[in-house]
Structures are given as structure tokens and as C-alpha cells.
SELUM-504476 format. One record per residue (C-alpha): x, y negated, z; residue number from 0. Coordinates in nm, 4 decimals. Layout:
BEGIN
REC,x,y,z,i
REC,X,Y,Z,NUM
...
! end
This chain:
BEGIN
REC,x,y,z,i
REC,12.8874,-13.7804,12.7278,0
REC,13.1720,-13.9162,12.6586,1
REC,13.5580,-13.7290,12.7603,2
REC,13.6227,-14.0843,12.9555,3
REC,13.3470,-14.0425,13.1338,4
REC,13.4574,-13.7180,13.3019,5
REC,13.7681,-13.7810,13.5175,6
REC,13.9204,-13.4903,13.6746,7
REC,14.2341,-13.6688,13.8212,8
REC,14.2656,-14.0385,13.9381,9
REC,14.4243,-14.2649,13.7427,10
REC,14.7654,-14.2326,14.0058,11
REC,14.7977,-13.8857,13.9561,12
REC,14.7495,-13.8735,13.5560,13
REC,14.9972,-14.1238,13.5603,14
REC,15.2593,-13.9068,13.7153,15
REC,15.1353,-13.5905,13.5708,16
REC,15.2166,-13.7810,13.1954,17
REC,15.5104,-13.8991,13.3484,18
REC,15.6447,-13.5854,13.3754,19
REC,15.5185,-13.4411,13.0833,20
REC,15.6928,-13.7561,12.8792,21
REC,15.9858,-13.6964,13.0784,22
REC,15.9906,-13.3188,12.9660,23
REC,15.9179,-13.3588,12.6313,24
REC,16.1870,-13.5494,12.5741,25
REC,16.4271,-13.2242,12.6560,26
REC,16.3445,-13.1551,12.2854,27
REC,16.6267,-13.2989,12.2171,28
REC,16.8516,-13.1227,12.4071,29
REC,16.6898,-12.7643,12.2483,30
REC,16.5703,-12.7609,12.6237,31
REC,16.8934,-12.6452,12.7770,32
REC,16.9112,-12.8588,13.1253,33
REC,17.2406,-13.0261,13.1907,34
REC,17.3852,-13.3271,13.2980,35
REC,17.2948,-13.5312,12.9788,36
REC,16.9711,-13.3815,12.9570,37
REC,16.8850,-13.4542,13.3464,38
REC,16.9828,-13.7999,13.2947,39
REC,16.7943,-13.8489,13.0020,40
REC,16.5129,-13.6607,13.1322,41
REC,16.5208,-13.9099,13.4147,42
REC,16.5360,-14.2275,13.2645,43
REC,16.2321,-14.1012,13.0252,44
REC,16.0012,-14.0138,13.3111,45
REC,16.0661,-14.3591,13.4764,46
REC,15.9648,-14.4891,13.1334,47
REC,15.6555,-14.2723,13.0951,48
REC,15.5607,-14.3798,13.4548,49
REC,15.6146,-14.7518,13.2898,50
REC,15.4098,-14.6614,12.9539,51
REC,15.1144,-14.4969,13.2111,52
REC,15.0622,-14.7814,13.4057,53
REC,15.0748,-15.0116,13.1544,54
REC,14.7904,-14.8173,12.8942,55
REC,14.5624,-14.8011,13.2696,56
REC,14.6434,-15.2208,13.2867,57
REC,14.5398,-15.2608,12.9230,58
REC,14.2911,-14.9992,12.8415,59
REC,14.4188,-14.9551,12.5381,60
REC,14.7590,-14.7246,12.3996,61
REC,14.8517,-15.0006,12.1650,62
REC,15.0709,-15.2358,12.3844,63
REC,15.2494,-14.8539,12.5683,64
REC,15.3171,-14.7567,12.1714,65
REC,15.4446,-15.0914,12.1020,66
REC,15.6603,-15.1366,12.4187,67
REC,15.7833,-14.7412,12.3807,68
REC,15.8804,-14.8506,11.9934,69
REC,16.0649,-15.1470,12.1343,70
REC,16.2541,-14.9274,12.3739,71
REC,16.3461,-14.6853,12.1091,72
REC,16.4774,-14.9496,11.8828,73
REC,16.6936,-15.1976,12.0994,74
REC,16.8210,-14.8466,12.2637,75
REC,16.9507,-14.6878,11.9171,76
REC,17.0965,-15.0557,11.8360,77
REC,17.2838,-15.0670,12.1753,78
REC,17.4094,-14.6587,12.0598,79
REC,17.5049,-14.7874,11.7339,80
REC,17.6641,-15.0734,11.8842,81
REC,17.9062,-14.8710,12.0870,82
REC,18.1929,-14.7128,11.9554,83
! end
């Protein structure tokens, strides 16, 4: 069988349990000490993983969610640069 065919969470909860996980992940960055800039970003990321998750369910595939999360990444970093 194949690992698709065995679904232990619906496609909802997955969706916020990656979420999260995206959301935490990204506290990396932050050597994941939790403060203000850390919550925020941790915040905006989770909304985005929510974003990514619903749109690989949509598409069945994790090409368009890697191409919309490199889109993200790269108009964000030129709006940082941007910004004196």
C-alpha cells in the first residue's frame, strides 16, 4: 500500500498541525528564544503555512506551495533590502 493511502488525520487537521510546525520551524532563526520579533514572525509564518497547506490539498501536488513559498521569500527580502 501506498503511505497516501493510509490517512491518520483529515486533511483540516494536517493542515493546521503543518501549520504550526512551519510556524515553529521558522524560530530557527531566532536560535529559538521567544520574543516579540520571534512571536511576530512566528505568526505571520503559521498564517503562511496554513496558506501553503491548503493550497498543496487544492493542487495535489507541492510544486505550486514551493513556488508560491519561494515567491514570498523573495519579494519579502527585496522589500527588507529596500528599507533603510
Amino acid at each position: 500500500t501506498n503511505i497516501g493511502d493510509k490517512i491518520f488525520l483529515n486533511w483540516s487537521d494536517t493542515i493546521w498541525l503543518t501549520g504550526l510546525a512551519f510556524g515553529i520551524m521558522h524560530l530557527q532563526y531566532h536560535h529559538f528564544q521567544v520574543n516579540l520579533v520571534s512571536i511576530v514572525q512566528m505568526s505571520y509564518t503559521f498564517v503562511m503555512g496554513l496558506l501553503l497547506g491548503v493550497i498543496r490539498v487544492g493542487t495535489k501536488s507541492v510544486v505550486q506551495p514551493m513556488f508560491v513559498h519561494s515567491a514570498f521569500n523573495s519579494i519579502f527580502n527585496l522589500i527588507l533590502t529596500a528599507v533603510p
